[in-house]
N, C-alpha and C positions, 0 to 999 in steps of 0.2 A: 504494500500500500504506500503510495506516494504522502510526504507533508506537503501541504498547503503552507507556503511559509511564504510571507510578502517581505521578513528582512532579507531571503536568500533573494527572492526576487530581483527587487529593488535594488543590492547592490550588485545586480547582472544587467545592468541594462533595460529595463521592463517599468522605467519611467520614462521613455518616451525616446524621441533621437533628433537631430539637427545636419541635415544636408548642407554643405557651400560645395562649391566650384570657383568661388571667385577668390583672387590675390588681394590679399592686402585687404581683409574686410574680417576679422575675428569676430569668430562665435564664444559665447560662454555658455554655461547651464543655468537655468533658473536661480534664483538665492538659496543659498543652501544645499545645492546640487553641486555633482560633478560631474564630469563625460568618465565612464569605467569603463569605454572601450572604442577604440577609433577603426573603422574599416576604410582603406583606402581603394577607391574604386576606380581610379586612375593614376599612373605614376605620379607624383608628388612632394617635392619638396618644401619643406615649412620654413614659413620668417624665421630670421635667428639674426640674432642683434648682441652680439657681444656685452654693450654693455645698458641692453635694456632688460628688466623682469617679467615684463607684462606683455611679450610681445612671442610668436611661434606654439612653443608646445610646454605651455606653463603645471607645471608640476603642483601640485594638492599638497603643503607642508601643515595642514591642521596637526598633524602626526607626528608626534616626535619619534614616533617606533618604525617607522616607515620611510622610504626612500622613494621615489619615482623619474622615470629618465625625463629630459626637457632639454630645449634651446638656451638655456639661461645658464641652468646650476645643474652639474654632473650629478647623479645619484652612485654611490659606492665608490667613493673619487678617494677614498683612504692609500695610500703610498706604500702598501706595505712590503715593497722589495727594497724601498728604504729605511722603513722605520716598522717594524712588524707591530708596533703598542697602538696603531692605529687603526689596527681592522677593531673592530666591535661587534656586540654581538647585532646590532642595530645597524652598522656601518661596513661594506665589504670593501673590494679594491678592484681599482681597474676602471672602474665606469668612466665615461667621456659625458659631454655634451653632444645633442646632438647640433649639428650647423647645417648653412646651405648646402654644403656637397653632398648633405646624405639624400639619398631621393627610397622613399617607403614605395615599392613595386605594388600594382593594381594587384587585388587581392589577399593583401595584408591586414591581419585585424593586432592591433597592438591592446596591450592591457596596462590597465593603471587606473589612477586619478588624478584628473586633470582638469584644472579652469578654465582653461582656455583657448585655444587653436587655432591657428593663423596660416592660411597657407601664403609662402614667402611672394613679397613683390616682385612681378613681374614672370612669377613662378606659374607655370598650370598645373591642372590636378581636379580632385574630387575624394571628400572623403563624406564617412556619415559617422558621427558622436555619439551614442548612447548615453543617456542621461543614466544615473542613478544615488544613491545617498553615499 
């Protein structure tokens, strides 16, 4: 017998989704949403702005326990082939940001939590956002 759960639900996507196609025009989720899952339906590359935080594939830091990839701030960005006291149990190593050279291939569903998503100026593409808590 299956549960009927609306927290499982909900944080799968199953409040609702947000389509763009257009460059340079960020979507976000309702207040107190986040997008938990991005499907790219065309090749794609996202805004990334070195030294902006509000701009590309903004990353959900409500969480201290958690990480998430983004255009802005690496997630798991800990050095530890330098310094091993910096992996944590919250914190891994290696992660990058992602920038404009990276392009998400048509077909692609990324997972996370995310405020925001931009696909880069002057960039094309198509993706669809699932909302959820």
């Amino acid at each position: 017998m299956g549960i009927n759960s609306t927290e499982v639900s909900y944080g799968f996507g199953q409040m609702g989704s947000v389509f763009t196609d257009t460059a340079d025009n960020p979507i976000q989720p309702p207040a107190g949403k986040v997008f938990v899952a991005i499907t790219f339906l065309a090749a794609t590359q996202l805004e990334s702005h070195a030294s902006a935080t509000n701009s590309g594939l903004v990353a959900d830091t409500s969480d201290p326990n958690a990480e998430y990839v983004g255009t802005a701030v690496a997630a798991h960005n800990a050095t530890i082939d330098q310094d091993p006291t910096q992996q944590t149990t919250v914190t891994g190593c290696g992660g990058q940001t992602i920038d404009n050279a990276n392009t998400f291939p048509q077909g692609v569903t990324i997972y996370g939590r995310w405020t925001r998503v931009e696909i880069g100026n002057g960039k094309t593409g198509a993706l669809i956002a699932y909302i959820g808590d």
